[in-house]
N, C-alpha and C positions, 0 to 999 in steps of 0.2 A: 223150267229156266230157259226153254228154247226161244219160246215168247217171249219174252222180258229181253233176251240179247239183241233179240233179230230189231225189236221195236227201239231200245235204244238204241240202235245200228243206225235206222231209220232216223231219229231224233236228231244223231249229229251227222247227217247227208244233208250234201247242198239242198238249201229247200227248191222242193216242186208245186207245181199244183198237187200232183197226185195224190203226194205227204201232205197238201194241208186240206184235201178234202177229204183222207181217211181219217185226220186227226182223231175222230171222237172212236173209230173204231179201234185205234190201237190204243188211246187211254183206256176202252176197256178190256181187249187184250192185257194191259199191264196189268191191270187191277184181278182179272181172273187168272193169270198166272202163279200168283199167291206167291210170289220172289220181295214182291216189295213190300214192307210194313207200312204202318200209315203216314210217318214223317215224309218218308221217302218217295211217296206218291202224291203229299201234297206241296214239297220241294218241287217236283216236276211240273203242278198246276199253274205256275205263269208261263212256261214254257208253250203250254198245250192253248192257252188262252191268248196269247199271242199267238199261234200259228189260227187259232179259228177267227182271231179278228181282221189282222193284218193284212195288208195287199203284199202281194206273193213278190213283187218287187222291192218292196220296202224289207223282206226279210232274208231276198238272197242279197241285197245290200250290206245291208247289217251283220252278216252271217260270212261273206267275203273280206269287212273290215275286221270282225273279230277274227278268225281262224287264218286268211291267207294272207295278211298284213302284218303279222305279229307272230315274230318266231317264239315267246313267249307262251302264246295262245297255240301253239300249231298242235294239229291230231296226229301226227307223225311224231310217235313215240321216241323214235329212238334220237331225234333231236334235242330232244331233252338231254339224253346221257351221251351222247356222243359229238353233235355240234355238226362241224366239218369234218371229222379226224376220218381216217380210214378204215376205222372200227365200225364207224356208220355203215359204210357198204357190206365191211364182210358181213354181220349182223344181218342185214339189208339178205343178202343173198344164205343165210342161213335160215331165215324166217320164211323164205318163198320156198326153197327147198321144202321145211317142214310143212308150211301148205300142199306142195302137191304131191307131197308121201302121205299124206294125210286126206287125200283123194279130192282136196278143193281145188277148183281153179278159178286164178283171178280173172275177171274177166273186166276190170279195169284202167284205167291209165293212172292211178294211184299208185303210191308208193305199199309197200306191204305191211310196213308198219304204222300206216295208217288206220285209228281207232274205230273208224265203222268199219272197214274192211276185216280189223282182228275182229269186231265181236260179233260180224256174219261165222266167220270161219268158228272161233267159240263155240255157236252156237248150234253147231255141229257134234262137241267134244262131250264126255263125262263131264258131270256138275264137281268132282273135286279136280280133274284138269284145270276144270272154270276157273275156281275159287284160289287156285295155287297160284296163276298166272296174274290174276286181278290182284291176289295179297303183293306180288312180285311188284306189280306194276304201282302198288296204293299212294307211293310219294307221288311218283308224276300226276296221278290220277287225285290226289290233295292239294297238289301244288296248284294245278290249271282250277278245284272248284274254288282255291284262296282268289288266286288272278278275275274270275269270274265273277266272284260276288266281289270283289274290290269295284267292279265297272258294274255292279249291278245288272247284272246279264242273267235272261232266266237260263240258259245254260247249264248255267252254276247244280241246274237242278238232277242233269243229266249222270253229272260227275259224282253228285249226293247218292243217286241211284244204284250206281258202278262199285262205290264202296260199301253198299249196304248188302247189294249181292255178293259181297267179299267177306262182307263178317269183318269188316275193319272201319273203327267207330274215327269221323271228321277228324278229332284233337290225334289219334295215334298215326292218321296216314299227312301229316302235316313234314315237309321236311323244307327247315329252315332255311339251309343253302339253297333250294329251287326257289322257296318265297321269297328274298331276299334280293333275286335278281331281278332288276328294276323293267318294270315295263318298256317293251316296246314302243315306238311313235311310229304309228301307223301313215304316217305323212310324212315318214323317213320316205324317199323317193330311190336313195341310192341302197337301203337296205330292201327294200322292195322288188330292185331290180334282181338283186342275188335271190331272193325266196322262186319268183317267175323264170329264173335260169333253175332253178335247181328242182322245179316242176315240172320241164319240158324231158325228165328222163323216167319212161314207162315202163312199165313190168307186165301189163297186159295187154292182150292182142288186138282189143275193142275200146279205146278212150272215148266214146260214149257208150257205154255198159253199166256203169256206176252202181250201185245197189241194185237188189231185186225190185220187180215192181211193189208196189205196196198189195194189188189184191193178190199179187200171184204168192206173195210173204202169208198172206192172213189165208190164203186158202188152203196152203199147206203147214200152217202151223202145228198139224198134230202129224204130221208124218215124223216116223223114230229118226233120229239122229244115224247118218252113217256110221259105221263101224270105222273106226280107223286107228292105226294101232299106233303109230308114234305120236310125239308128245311135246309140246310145244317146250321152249327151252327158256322163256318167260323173260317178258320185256324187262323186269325192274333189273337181272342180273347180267345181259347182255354187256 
């Protein structure tokens, strides 16, 4: 399962070159990690087909209008359940705590409950830590592949994956009140302004650090998961 975390980690990272000229190695990474069954690997196949076609500008474009344009679309979890409130932060500050009791350190300018960044740190954890947290998080994680495939976004495919290593089937991780709320307008200029204020606040020492490299990911793919004894306290109930 460590495979399958770290690579969708990778999948929803700002694209790089690096990511899209490893592309075919981490589809097969996926595929030999045996986490994903076949729906859920060929859910992810426009995704991997568009990072091996596309020029690398056209998909950090794409990839900045979907995710940092639209607080609908955001990977920062706890926007979903929390918004602005003040619950945000504590959460916020509850979740980096159990990162670095948990012997991880951020090493980027991300927020902490930021989706690639939890399922680096995941895939660190026990596979039922995993699974307990993914079941926790499954609405948000239903809501965004509903949002996804509405825009037709291979995306959509990443989210398909996340709940499949959760054991929680598309129709049950669906929750209506998240679907319901109406898309973002990415050409909102004044709601954009708030997302870019509310990014310039960092949790780690290096804002460029961002993900592991991708060969340094695939090189160390079989090393054992650290030891670590606390236990994450799961985005869905925050």
């Amino acid at each position: 399962m460590q495979k399958s975390l770290k690579c969708l980690s990778l999948l929803l990272a700002y694209p790089s070159t690096e990511i899209q000229n490893e592309i075919e190695a981490l589809g097969t990474a996926l595929e030999a990690d045996g986490q994903l069954n076949g729906a859920a690997l060929d859910a992810l196949a426009p995704l991997m087909a568009r990072y091996a076609d596309a020029d690398i500008w056209d998909l950090q474009e794409s990839y900045v209008e979907m995710f940092d344009r639209s607080r609908t679309l955001s990977l920062n979890l706890f926007e979903h359940l929390h918004g602005e409130s003040r619950e945000r932060g504590s959460a916020m500050v509850d979740l980096l705590e159990t990162y670095r009791s948990g012997g991880f350190d951020l090493e980027t300018s991300e927020l902490p409950d930021h989706l690639p960044v939890l399922l680096e740190y995941l895939s660190t954890r026990p596979v039922g830590e995993v699974r307990e947290l993914l079941v926790d998080a499954s609405h948000i994680l239903g809501a965004l592949h509903t949002r996804l495939t509405r825009r037709s976004s291979p995306y959509a495919g990443v989210f398909a994956a996340l709940l499949s290593i959760a054991g929680v089937a598309l129709e049950e991780a669906t929750s209506p009140e998240l679907v319901a709320e109406p898309d973002d307008d990415p050409n909102d200029l004044e709601a954009l302004d708030a997302v870019w204020e509310e990014a310039e606040v960092t949790f780690g020492p290096d804002p460029n650090a961002g993900c592991p490299q991708v060969r340094d990911m695939l090189a160390n793919m079989d090393t054992p998961p650290a030891a670590a004894r606390s236990q994450l306290t799961g985005a869905g109930n925050a």
